[in-house]
ROKE-934572 format. One record per residue: x negated, y negated, z of N, C-alpha, C in turn. Coordinates in steps of 0.1 Angstrom, whole numbers. Layout:
NODE:X:Y:Z:X:Y:Z:X:Y:Z $
...
// end
This chain:
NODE:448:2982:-472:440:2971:-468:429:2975:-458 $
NODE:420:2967:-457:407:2971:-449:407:2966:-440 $
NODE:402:2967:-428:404:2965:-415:390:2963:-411 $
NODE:380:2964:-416:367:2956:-414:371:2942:-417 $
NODE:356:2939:-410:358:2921:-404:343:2913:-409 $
NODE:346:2905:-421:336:2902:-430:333:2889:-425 $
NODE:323:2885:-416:316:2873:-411:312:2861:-414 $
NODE:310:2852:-405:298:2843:-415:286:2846:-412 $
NODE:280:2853:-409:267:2861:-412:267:2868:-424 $
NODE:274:2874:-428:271:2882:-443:280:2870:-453 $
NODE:289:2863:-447:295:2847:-457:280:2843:-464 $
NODE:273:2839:-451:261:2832:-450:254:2836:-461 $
NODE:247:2849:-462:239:2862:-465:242:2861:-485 $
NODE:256:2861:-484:261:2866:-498:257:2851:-508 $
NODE:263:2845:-501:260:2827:-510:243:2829:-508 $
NODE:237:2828:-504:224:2830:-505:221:2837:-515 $
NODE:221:2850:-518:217:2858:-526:223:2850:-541 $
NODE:239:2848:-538:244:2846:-551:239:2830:-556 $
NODE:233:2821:-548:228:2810:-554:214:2808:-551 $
NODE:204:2817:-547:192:2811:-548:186:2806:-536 $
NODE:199:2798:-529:190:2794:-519:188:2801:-507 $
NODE:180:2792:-498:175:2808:-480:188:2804:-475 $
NODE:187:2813:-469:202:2814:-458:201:2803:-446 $
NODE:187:2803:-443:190:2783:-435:194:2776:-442 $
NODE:195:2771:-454:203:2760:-465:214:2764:-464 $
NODE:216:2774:-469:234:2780:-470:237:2777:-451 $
NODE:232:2782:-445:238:2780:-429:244:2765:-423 $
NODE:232:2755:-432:233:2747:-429:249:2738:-430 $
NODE:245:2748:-444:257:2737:-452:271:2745:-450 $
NODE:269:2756:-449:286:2763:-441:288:2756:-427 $
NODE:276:2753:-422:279:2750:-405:288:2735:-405 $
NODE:278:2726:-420:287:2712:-420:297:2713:-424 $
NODE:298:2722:-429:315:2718:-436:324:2723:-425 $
NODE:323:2733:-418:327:2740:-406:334:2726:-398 $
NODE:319:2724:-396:323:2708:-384:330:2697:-389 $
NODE:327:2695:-402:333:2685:-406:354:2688:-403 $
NODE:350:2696:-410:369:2706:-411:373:2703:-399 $
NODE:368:2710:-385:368:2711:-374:370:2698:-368 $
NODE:364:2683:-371:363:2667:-364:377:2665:-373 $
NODE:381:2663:-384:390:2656:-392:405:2667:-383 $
NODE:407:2676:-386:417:2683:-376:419:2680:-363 $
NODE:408:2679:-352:413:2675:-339:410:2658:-341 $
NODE:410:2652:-351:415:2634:-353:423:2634:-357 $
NODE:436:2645:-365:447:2642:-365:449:2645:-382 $
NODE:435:2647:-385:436:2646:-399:443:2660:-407 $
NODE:448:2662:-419:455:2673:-426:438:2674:-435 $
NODE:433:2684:-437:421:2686:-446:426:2698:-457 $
NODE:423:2694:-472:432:2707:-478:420:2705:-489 $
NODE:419:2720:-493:408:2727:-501:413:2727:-512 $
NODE:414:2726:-524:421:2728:-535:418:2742:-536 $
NODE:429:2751:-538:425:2769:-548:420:2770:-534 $
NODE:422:2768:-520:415:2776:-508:426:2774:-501 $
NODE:431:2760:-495:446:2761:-485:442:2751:-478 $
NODE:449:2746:-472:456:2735:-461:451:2738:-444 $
NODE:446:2727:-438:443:2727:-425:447:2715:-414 $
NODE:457:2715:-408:465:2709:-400:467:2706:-386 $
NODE:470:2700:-379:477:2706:-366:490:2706:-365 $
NODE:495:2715:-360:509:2717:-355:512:2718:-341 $
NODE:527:2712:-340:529:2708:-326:542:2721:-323 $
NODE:538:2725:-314:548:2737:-304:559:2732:-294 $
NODE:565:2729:-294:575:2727:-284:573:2729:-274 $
NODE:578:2727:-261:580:2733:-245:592:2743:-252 $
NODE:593:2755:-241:603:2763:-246:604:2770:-234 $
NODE:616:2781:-235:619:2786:-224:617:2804:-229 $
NODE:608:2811:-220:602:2823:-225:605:2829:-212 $
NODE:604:2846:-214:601:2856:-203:590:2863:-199 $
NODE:587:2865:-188:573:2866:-184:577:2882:-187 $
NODE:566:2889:-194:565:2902:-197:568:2911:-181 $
NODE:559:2907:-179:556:2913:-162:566:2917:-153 $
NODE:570:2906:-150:585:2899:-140:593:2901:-145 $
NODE:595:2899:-159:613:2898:-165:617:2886:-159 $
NODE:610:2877:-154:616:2861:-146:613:2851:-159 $
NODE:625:2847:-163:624:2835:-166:612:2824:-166 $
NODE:608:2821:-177:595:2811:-174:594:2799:-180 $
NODE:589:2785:-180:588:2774:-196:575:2778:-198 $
NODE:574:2778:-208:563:2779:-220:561:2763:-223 $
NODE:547:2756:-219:544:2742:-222:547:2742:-240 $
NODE:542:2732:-240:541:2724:-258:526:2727:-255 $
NODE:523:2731:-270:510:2727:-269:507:2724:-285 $
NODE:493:2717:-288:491:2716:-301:479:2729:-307 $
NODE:481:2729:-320:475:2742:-320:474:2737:-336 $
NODE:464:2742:-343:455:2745:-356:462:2753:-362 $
NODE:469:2750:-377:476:2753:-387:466:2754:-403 $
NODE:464:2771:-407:464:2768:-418:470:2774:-431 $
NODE:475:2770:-437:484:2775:-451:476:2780:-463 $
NODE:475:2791:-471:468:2790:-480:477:2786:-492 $
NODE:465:2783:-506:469:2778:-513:476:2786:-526 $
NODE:488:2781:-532:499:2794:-543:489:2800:-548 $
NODE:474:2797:-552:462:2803:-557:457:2812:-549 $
NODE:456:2811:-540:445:2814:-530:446:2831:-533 $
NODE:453:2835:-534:454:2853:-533:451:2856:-547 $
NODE:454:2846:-560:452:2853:-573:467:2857:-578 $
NODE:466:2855:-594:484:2863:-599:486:2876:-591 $
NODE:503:2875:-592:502:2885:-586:514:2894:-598 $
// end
């Protein structure tokens, strides 16, 4: 597997080329869907892509951890945190 890190700059770049339009139209419209994804998840909302995957929040518990450092005993808060699943599709047969 490859270990290079494929952007939304060249995301951007590629849909461009491959549909015609400038890359400010394509920007535009990755940027809205971005934000849109981004407002419906911190409202609580589940947003799911068909053939792409699932976007959620998920809730963490308080818990009881070790501080690397110290070796002391520590609580670890709850916190809420961005979940996403891809879809049985999403990778292709396998």
């Amino acid at each position: 597997m490859s270990e290079t890190t494929y952007g939304k700059t060249a995301l951007i770049a590629e849909v461009a080329t491959s549909t015609g339009l400038t890359q400010k139209q394509v920007a535009q419209v990755i940027n809205a869907a971005l934000d849109t994804i981004q407002q419906k998840i911190q409202a609580g909302q589940a947003v799911t892509l068909t053939g792409f995957g699932s976007f959620k929040l998920s809730q963490r518990s308080a818990r009881n951890g070790i501080n690397p450092h110290t070796r002391l005993p520590m609580q670890i808060p709850a916190k809420t945190t961005a979940h996403w699943k891809p879809s049985a599709t999403f990778l292709g047969p396998r």
